[in-house]
C-alpha positions as CSV (number, residue, x, y, z in Angstrom):
1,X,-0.4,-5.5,3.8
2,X,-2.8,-3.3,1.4
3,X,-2.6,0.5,0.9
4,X,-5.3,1.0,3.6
5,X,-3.1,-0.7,6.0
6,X,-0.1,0.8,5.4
7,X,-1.7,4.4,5.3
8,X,-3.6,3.4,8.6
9,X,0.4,2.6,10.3
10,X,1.7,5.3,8.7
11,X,-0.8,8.2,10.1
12,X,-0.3,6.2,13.9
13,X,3.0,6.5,13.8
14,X,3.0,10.1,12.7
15,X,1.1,10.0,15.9
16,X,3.8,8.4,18.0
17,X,6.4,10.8,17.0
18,X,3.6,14.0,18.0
19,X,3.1,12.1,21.6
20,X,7.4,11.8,21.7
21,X,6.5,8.2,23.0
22,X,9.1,5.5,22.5
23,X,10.1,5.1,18.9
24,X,13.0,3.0,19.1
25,X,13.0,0.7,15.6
26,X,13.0,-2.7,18.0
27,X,9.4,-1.3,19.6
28,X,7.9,0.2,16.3
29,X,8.9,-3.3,14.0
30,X,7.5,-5.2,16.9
31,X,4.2,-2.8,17.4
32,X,3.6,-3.1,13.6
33,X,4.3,-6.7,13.1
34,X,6.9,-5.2,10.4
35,X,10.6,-5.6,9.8
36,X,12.7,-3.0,11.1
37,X,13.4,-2.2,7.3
38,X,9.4,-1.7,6.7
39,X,9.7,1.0,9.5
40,X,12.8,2.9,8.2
41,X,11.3,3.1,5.0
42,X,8.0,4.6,6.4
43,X,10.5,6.9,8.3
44,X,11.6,7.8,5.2
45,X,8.3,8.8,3.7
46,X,7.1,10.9,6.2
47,X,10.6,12.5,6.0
48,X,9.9,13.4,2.6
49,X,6.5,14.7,3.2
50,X,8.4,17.1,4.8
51,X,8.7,15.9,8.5
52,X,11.8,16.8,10.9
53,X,12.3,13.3,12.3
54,X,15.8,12.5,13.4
55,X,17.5,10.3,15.4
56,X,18.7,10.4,18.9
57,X,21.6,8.4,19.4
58,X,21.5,8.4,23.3
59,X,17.9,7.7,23.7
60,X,17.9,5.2,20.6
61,X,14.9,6.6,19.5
62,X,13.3,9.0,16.5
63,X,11.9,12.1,17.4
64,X,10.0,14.7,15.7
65,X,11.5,18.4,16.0
């Protein structure tokens, strides 16, 4: 994957968690064609851009607050 496609995943995402539509890591890894670990680190970088994205435990899903 190049630096255009990552950007590209990482700005539809951001778009996912605006829309609150399902986030759970299984339908993100799967909707990316990326391993689970792919997605937790893109998590993490829009985390430290300064996004509120947490975790629901019940839901199984991230959020954005």
């Amino acid at each position: 994957m190049n630096h255009q496609e990552y950007h590209s995943k990482i700005e539809y995402l951001e778009e996912l968690l605006q829309k609150d539509a399902d986030c759970s890591l299984d339908f993100l890894s799967k909707s990316f064609l990326l391993s689970k670990r792919t997605v937790v680190r893109m998590i993490a970088r829009l985390r430290d851009e300064g996004l509120n994205i947490k975790f629901d435990r019940k839901a199984h899903t991230y959020r954005k607050y």
